[in-house]
VEXTOR-121940 format. One record per residue (C-alpha): residue number from 1; x, y, z; residue in one letter. Coordinates in Angstrom, 1 decimal, decimal comma, m for minus. Example, Ala and Ser with C-alpha at 12.3 -4.5 7.8 and 13.67 -1.06 7.14 Angstrom:
REM VEXTOR-121940
{nr 1&c1 12,3&c2 m4,5&c3 7,8&rest A};
{nr 2&c1 13,7&c2 m1,1&c3 7,1&rest S};
//
This chain:
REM VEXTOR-121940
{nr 1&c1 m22,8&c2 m65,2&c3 m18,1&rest X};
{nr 2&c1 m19,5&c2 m65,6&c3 m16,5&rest X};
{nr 3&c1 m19,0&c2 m69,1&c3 m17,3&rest X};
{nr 4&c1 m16,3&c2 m69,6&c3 m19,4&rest X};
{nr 5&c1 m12,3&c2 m69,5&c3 m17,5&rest X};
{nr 6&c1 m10,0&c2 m68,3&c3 m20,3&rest X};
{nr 7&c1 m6,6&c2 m70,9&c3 m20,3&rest X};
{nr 8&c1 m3,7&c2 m69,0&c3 m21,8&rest X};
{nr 9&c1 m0,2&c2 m70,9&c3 m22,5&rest X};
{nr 10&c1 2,9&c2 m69,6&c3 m20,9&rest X};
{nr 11&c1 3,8&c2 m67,3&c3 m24,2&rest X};
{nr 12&c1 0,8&c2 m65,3&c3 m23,9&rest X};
{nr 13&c1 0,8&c2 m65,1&c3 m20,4&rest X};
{nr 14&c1 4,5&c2 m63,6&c3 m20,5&rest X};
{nr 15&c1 3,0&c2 m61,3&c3 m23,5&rest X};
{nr 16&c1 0,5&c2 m59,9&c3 m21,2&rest X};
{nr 17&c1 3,1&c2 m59,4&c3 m18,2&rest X};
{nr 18&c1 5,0&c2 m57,4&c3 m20,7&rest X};
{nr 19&c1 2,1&c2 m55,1&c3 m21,5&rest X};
{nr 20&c1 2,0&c2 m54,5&c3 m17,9&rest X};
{nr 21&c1 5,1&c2 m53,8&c3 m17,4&rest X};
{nr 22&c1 5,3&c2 m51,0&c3 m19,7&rest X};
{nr 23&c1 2,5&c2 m49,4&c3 m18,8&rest X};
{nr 24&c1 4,5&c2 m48,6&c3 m16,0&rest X};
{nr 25&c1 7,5&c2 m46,6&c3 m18,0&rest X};
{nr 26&c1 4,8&c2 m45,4&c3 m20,7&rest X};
{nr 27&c1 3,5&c2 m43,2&c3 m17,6&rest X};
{nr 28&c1 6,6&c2 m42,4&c3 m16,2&rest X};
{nr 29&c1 7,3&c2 m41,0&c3 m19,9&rest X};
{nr 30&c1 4,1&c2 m39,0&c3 m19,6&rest X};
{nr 31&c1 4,7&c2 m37,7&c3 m16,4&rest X};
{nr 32&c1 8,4&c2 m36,4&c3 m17,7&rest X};
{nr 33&c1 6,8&c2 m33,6&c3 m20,0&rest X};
{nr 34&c1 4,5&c2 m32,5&c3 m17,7&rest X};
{nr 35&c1 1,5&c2 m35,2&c3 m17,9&rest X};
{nr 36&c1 m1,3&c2 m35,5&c3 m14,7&rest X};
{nr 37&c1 m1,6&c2 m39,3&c3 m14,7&rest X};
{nr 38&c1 m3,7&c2 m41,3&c3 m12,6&rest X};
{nr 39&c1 m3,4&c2 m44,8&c3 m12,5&rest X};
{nr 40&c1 m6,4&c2 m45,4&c3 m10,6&rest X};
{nr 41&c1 m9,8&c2 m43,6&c3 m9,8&rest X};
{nr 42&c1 m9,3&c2 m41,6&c3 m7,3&rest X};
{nr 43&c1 m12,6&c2 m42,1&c3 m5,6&rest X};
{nr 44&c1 m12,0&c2 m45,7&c3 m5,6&rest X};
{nr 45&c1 m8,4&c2 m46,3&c3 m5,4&rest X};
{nr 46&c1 m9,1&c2 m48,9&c3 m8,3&rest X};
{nr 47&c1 m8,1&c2 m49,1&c3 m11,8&rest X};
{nr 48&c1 m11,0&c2 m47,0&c3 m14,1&rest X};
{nr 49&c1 m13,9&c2 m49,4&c3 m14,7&rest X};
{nr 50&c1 m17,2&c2 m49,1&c3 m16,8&rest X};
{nr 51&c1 m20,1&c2 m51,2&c3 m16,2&rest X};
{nr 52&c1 m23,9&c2 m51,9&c3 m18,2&rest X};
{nr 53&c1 m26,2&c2 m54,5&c3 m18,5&rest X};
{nr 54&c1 m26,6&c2 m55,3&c3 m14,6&rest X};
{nr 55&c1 m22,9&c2 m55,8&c3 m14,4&rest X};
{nr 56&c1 m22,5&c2 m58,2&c3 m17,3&rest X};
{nr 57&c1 m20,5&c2 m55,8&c3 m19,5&rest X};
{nr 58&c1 m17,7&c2 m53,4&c3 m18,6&rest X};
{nr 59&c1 m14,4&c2 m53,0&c3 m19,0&rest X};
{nr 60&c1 m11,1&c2 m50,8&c3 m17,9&rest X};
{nr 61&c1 m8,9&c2 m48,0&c3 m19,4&rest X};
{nr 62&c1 m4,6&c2 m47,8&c3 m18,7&rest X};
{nr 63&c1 m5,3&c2 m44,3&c3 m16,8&rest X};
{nr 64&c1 m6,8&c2 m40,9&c3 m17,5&rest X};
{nr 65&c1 m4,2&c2 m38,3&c3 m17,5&rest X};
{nr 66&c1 m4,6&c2 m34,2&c3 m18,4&rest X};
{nr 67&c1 m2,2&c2 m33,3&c3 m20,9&rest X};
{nr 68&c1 m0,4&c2 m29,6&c3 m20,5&rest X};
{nr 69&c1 m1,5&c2 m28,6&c3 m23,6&rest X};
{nr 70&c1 m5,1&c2 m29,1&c3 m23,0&rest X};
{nr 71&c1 m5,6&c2 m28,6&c3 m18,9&rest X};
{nr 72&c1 m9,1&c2 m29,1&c3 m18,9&rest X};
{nr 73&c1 m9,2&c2 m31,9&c3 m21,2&rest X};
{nr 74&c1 m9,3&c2 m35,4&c3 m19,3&rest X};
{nr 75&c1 m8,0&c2 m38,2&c3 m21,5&rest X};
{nr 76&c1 m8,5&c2 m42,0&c3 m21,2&rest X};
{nr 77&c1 m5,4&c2 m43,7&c3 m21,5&rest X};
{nr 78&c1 m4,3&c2 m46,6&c3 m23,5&rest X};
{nr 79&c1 m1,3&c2 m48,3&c3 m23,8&rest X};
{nr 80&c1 m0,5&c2 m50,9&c3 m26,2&rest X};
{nr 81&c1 2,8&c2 m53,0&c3 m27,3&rest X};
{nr 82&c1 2,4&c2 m53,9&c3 m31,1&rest X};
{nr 83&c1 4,6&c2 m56,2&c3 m33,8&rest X};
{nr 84&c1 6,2&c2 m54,4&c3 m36,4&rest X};
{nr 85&c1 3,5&c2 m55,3&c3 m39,0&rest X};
{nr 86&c1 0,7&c2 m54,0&c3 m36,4&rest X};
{nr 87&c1 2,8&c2 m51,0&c3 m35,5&rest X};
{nr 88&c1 3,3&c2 m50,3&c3 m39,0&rest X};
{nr 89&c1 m0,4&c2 m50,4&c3 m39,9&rest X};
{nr 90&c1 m1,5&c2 m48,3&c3 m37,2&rest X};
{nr 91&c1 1,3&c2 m45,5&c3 m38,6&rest X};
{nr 92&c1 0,1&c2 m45,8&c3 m41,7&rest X};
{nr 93&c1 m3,5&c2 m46,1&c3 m41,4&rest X};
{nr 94&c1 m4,8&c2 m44,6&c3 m38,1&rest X};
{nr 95&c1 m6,2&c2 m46,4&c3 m34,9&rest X};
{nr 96&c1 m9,5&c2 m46,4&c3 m36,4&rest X};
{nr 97&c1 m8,9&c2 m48,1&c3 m39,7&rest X};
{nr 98&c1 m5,5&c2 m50,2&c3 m38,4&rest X};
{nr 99&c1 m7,1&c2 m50,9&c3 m35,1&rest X};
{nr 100&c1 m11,0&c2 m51,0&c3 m34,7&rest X};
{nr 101&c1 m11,6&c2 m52,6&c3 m31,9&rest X};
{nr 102&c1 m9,2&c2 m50,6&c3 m29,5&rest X};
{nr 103&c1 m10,8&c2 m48,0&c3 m31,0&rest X};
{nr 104&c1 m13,8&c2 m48,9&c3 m29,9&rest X};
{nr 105&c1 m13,2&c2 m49,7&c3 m26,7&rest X};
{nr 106&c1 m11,7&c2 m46,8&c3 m25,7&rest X};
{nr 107&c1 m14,9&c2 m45,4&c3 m27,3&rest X};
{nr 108&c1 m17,0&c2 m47,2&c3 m25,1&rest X};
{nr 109&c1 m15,2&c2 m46,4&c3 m21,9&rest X};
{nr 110&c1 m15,2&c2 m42,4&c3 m23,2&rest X};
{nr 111&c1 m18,9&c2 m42,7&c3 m23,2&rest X};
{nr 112&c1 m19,7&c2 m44,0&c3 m19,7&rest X};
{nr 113&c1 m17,0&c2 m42,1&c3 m18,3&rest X};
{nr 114&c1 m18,4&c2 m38,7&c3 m20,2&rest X};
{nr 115&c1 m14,5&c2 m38,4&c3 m21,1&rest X};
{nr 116&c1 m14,4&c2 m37,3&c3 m25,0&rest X};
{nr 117&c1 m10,6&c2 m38,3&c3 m25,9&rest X};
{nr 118&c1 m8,3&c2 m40,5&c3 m25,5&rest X};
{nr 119&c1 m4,7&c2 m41,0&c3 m26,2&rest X};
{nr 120&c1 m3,4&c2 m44,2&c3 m28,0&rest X};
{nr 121&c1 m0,1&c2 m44,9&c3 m26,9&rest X};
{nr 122&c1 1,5&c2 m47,6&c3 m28,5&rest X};
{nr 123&c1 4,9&c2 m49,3&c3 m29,3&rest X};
{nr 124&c1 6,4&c2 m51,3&c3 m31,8&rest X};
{nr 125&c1 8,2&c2 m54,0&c3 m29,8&rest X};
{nr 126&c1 10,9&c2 m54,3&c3 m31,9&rest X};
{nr 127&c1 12,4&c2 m51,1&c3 m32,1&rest X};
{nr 128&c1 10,7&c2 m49,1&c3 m29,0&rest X};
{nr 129&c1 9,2&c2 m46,6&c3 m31,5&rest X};
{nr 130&c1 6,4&c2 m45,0&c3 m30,1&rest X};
{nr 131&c1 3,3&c2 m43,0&c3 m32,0&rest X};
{nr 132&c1 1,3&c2 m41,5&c3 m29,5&rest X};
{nr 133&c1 m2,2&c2 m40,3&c3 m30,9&rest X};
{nr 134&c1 m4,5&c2 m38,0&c3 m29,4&rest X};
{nr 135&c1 m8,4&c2 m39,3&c3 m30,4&rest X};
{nr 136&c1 m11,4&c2 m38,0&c3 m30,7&rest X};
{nr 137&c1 m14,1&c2 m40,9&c3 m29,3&rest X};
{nr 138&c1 m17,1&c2 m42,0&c3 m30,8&rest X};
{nr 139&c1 m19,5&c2 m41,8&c3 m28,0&rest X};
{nr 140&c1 m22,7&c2 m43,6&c3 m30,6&rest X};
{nr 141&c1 m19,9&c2 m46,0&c3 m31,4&rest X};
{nr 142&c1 m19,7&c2 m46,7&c3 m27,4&rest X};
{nr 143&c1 m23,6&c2 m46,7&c3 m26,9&rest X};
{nr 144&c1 m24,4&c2 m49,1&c3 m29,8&rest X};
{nr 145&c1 m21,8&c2 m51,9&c3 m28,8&rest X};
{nr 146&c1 m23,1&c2 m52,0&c3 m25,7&rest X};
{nr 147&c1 m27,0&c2 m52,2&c3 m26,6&rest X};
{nr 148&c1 m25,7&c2 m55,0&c3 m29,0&rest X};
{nr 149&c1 m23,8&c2 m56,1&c3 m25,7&rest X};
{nr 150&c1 m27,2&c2 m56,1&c3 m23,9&rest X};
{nr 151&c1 m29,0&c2 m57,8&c3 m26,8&rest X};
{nr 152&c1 m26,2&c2 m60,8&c3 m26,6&rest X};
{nr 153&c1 m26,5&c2 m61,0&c3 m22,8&rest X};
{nr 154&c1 m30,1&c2 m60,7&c3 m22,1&rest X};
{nr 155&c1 m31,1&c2 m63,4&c3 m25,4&rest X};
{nr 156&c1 m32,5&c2 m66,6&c3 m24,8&rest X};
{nr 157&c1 m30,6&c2 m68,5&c3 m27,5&rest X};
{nr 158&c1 m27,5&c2 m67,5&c3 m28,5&rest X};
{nr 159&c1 m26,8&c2 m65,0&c3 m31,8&rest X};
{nr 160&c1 m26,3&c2 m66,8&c3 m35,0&rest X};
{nr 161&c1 m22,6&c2 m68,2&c3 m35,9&rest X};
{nr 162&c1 m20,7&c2 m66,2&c3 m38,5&rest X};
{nr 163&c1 m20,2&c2 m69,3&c3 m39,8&rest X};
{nr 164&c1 m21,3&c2 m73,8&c3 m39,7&rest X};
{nr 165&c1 m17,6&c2 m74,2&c3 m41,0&rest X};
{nr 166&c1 m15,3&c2 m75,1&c3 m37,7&rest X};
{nr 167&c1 m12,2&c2 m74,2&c3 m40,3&rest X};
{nr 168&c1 m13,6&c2 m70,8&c3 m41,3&rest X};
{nr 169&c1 m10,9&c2 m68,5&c3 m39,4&rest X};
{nr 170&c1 m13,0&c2 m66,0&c3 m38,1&rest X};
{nr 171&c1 m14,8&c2 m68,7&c3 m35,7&rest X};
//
């Protein structure tokens, strides 16, 4: 209910700068073989945003670029620096097994934006290898986290814990 003000240290405020700021070159590498990219919505002139549950839930993609390959394909685009253990995972295991909540974000935004793929462009920090993944969203995985978005939202007590135990790591 847009009460809480998130308080980041100055590492992770420097690790989300960097995200940022390759963005940036993971476009202008899209754009060098022949990618449309667009940064923001054109009707707008702002970054891509979703929206539900009178305003309370949304979200925004990286871009939504046509590919060559497929010129009547829009794409939602997501770009994403990883550690070497995350990057390796995602290589070896797929976005949706390595990654499920990416996943289902972009699956989310594919489903309010009617957009049915999305490419997953991440890099391993350490080395600059890059694994870019073309995805096939899961649009009933996009409406059902945002009903249980709705349900959170709109309750009169909050959901159960997942846990009473303050230590349990998950809390």
């Amino acid at each position: 209910r847009w009460i809480k003000f998130n308080m980041f240290d100055g590492r992770m405020l420097r690790l989300f700068d960097r995200g940022h700021l390759e963005e940036k070159r993971f476009i202008r590498y899209l754009r060098g073989i022949g990618c449309t990219i667009f940064e923001v919505d054109p009707h707008t002139n702002k970054q891509f945003r979703i929206y539900g549950v009178h305003g309370h839930y949304g979200g925004s993609t990286d871009s939504v670029g046509i590919l060559p390959y497929f010129p009547d394909l829009p794409m939602l685009g997501e770009f994403k620096t990883h550690n070497v253990k995350s990057f390796v995972h995602y290589v070896d295991k797929g976005l949706q097994i390595s990654k499920p909540k990416h996943f289902a974000q972009m699956s989310g935004y594919g489903e309010k934006m009617q957009i049915q793929y999305g490419l997953y462009f991440p890099e391993n920090k350490n080395d600059d290898d890059i694994k870019v993944t073309c995805i096939k969203l899961d649009w009933e995985l996009g409406k059902s986290l945002e009903r249980k978005a709705a349900e959170i939202i709109t309750a009169s007590e909050p959901p159960p814990r997942i846990s009473d135990n303050p230590a349990y790591w998950e809390c």
